[in-house]
C-alpha positions in Angstrom: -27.5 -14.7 38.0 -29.0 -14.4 34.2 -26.3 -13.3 31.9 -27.4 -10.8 29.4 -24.4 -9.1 28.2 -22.3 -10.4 25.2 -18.8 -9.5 24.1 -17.8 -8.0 22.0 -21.4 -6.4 21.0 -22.3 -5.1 24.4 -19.0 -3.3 24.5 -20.5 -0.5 22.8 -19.3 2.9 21.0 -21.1 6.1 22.4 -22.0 7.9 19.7 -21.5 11.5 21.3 -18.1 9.9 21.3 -17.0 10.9 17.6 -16.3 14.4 16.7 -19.0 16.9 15.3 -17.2 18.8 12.5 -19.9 19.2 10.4 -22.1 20.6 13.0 -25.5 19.3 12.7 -28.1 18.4 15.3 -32.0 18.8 14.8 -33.7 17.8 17.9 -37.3 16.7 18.8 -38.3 15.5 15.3 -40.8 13.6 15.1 -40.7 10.0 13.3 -43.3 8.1 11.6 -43.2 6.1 9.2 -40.1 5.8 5.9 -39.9 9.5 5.7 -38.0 11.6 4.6 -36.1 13.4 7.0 -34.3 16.4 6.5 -30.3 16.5 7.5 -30.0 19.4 9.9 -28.2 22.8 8.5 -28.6 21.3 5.0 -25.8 19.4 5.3 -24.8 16.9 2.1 -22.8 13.6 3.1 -22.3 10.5 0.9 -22.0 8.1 4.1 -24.9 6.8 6.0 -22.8 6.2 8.7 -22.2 9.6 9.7 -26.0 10.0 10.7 -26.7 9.2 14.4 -30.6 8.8 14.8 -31.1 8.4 19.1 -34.4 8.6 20.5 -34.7 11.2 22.5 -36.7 9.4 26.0 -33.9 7.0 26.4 -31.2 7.3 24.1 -31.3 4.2 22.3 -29.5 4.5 18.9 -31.3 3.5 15.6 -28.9 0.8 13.8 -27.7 2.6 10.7 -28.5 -0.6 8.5 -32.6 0.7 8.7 -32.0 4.1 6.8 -30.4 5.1 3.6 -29.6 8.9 2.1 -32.2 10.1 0.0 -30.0 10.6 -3.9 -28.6 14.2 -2.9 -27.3 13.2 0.3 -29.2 15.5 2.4 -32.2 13.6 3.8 -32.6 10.0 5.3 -35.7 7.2 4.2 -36.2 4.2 6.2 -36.4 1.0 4.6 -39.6 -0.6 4.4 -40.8 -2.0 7.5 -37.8 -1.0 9.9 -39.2 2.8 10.7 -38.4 3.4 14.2 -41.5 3.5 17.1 -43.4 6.6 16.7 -41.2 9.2 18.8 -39.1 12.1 19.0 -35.5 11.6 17.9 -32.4 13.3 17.2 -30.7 13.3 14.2 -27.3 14.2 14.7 -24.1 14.1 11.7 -21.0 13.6 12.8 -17.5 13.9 10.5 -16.3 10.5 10.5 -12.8 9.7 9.9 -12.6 6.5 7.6 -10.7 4.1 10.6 -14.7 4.4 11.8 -16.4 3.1 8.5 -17.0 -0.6 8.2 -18.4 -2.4 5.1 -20.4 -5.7 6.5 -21.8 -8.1 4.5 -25.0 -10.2 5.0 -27.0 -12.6 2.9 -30.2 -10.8 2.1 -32.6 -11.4 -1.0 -33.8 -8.1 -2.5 -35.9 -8.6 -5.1 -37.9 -5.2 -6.6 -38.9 -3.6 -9.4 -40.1 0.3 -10.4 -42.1 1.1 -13.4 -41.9 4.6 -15.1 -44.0 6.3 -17.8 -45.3 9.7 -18.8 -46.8 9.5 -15.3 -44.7 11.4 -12.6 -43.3 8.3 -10.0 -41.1 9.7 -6.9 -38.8 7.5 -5.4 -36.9 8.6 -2.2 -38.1 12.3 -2.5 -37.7 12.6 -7.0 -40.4 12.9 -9.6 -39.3 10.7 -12.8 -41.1 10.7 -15.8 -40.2 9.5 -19.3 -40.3 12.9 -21.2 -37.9 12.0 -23.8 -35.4 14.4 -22.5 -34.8 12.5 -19.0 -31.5 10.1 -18.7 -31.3 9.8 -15.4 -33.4 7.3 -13.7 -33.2 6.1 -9.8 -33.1 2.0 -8.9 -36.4 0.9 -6.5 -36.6 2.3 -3.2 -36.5 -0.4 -1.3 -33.2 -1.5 -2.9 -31.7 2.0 -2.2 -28.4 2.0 -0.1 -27.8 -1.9 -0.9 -26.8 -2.3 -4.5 -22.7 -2.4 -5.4 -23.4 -3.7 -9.2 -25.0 -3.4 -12.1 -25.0 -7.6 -12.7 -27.9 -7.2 -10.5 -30.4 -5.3 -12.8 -32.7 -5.9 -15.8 -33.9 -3.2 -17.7 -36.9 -3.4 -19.6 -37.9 -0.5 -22.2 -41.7 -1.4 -23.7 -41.8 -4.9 -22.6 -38.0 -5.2 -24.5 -34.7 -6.2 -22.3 -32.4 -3.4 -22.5 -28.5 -4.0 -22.9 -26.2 -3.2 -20.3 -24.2 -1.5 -23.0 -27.3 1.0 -23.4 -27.0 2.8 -20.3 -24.4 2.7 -17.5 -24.0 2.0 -13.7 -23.2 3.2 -11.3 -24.8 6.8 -12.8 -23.6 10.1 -12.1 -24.0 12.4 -9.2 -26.7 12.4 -7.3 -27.3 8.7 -7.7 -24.3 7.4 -7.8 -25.1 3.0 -6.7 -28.7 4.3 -6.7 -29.6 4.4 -9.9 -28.7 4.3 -14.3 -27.6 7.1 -16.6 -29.3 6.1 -19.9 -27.2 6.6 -22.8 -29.6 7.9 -24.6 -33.1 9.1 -23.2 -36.2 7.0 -23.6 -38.5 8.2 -25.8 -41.7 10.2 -24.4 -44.4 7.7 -23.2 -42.0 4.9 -23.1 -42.7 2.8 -20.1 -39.4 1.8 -18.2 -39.1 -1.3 -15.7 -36.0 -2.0 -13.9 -35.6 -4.7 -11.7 -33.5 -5.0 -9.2 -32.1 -8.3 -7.8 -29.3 -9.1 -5.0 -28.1 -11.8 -2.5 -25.6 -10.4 -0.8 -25.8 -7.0 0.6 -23.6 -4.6 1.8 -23.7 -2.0 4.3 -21.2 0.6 5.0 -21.6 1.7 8.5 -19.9 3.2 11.3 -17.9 1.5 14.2 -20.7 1.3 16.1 -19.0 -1.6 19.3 -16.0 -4.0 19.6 -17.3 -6.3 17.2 -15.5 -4.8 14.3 -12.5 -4.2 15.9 -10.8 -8.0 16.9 -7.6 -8.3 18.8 -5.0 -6.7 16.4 -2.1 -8.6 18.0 -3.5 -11.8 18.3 -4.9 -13.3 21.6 -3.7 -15.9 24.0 -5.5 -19.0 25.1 -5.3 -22.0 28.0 -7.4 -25.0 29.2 -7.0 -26.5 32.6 -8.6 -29.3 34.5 -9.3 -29.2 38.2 -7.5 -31.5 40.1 -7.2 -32.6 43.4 -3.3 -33.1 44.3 -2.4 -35.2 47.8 1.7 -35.9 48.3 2.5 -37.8 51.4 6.1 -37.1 53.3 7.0 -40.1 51.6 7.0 -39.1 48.7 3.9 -40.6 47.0 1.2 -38.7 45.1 -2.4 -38.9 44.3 -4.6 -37.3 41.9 -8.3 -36.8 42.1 -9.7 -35.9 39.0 -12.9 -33.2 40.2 -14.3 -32.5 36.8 -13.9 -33.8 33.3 -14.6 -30.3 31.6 -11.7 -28.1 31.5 -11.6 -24.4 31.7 -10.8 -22.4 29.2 -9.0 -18.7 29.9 -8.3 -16.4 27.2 -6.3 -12.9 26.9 -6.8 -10.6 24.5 -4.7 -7.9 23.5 -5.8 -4.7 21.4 -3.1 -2.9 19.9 -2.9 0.9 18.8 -6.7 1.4 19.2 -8.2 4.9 19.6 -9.6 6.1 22.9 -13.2 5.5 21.4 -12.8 2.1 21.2 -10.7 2.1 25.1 -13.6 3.6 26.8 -16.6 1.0 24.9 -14.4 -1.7 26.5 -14.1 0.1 30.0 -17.2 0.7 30.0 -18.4 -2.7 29.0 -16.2 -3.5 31.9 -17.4 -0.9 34.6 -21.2 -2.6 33.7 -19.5 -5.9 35.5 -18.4 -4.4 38.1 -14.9 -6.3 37.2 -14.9 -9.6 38.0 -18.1 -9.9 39.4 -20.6 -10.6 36.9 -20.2 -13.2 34.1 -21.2 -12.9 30.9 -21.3 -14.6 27.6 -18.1 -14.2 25.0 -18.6 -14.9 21.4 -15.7 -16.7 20.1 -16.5 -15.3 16.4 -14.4 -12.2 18.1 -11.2 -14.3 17.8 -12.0 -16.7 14.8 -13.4 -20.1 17.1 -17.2 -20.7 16.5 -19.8 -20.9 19.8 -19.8 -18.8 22.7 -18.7 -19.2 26.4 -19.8 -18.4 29.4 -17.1 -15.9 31.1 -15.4 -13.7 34.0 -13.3 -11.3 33.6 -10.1 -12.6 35.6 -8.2 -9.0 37.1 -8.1 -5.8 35.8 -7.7 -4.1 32.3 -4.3 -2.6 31.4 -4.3 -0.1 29.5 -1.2 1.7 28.1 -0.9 4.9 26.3 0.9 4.9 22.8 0.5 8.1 21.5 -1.7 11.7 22.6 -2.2 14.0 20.5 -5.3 16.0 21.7 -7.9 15.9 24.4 -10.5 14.2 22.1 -10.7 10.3 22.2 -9.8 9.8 18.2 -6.8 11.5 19.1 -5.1 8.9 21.8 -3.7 5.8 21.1 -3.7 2.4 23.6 -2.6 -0.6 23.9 -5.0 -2.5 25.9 -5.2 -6.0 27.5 -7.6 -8.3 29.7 -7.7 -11.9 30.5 -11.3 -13.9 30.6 -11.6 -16.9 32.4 -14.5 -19.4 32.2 -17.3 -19.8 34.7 -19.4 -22.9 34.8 
């Protein structure tokens, strides 16, 4: 039997799963190529997380890492090259309690520049021009959504490098991380290069499956070798040793988690049909490196903490479930 399943990243978050306070859905809208696309009801939000883009054929959620918010918060750009397939999709916003927001880190070299003059350049949606009365002026594009500090940027005003101490970052609403706040504005004509550079990027996103939520109380962990055990009436024993790999079993226990995070993991293992199918564990999950091929070994127990509502983010387990190795 192939194994295609992984824990934890297969033990997934629905997305219809979160609450939809700020009540916004657009339906069939059609996506093709970086965008933009508008939020629905005109709704503002400072978190990329809280936008759910699902196709619309199948369901498959667009991995919040490929889009960022336009500067005012009310539309969404692709990065360059991770545009969905050409389909219909819908982009829903959900209100997003911060227990669901995750910042992740991941080496990524982002190297970009944008040029401005007395010619208009939009980036993400704006027109920026150096008129002599403009401060205000947005980071590249393709760097949008990734930068966390100004360490990584040259400025360049006619060809000369422009002290940090001459303009400030992060800039003021609606950039914020996107972009500078010149102290004082460049001239009319003056041409304007900033350069953006970064290594390590971060992404605030939302719980999105069990990966970002490990055991909280810690997890329990055995190894036993099969052995073949013969005693006579007499007494006298002998061992057969019938393999030389021993078998590891693990338990994990998840403490306090919220019934979003309960039914990824039931659901993860409903799609086993319990026991029955193996499938391949990542040991990242509980700090070991590899990954093992694995079982789960009896049922889940699940015990209720706290309810204080009928929605999932509103009930509390304790849950627990014991793996066992299959080879």
């Amino acid at each position: 039997m192939a194994i295609d399943a992984i824990y934890p990243d297969d033990a997934v978050v629905a997305p219809n799963a979160y609450s939809n306070l700020l009540g916004g859905i657009n339906t069939n809208v059609s996506i093709s190529g970086v965008g933009p696309y508008a939020l629905p009801n005109g709704i503002v939000t400072g978190f990329v997380g809280c936008v759910v883009i699902s196709r619309n054929d199948n369901g498959a959620v667009i991995p919040s890492s490929t889009y960022y918010l336009s500067p005012a918060g009310n539309s969404i750009y692709f990065f360059a090259g991770k545009a969905p397939a050409t389909e219909t999709y819908t982009i829903r916003v959900i209100d997003l309690p911060p227990y669901y927001r995750v910042t992740s880190t991941a080496p990524t070299l982002l190297v970009d520049t944008v040029t401005y003059s007395s010619s208009s350049v939009n980036v993400a949606g704006t027109n920026y021009t150096t008129d002599g009365s403009r401060r205000l002026f947005s980071i590249p594009e393709s760097c949008l959504g990734t930068m966390n500090s100004g360490a990584y940027l040259l400025v360049i005003k006619n060809g000369v490098l422009i002290d940090p101490s001459q303009y400030t970052y992060p800039a003021p609403s609606p950039l914020f991380n996107n972009g500078i706040n010149f102290n004082t504005a460049p001239e009319a004509g003056s041409i304007v290069e900033i350069r953006a550079t970064s290594t390590i990027r971060e992404v605030a996103i939302r719980l999105t499956d069990m990966r970002y939520r490990r055991p909280s109380n810690g997890y329990a962990t055995q190894t036993q070798f099969n052995v073949a055990k013969y005693a006579t009436q007499a007494g006298y024993e002998k061992r057969r040793l019938l393999t030389r790999r021993g078998k590891r079993s693990y338990q994990l226990t998840y403490t306090n988690v919220t019934g979003i995070e309960k039914q990824a993991i039931e659901n993860f293992y409903s799609a086993r049909n319990g026991e029955y199918e193996a499938f391949t564990f990542d040991l990242t999950h509980i700090n070991q490196t590899g990954t093992v091929r694995c079982r789960f070994n009896g049922p889940i127990d699940v015990q209720q903490v706290v309810s204080r509502g009928t929605r999932l983010i509103d009930n509390f387990y304790t849950i627990r479930f014991n793996l066992q190795e299959d080879f």
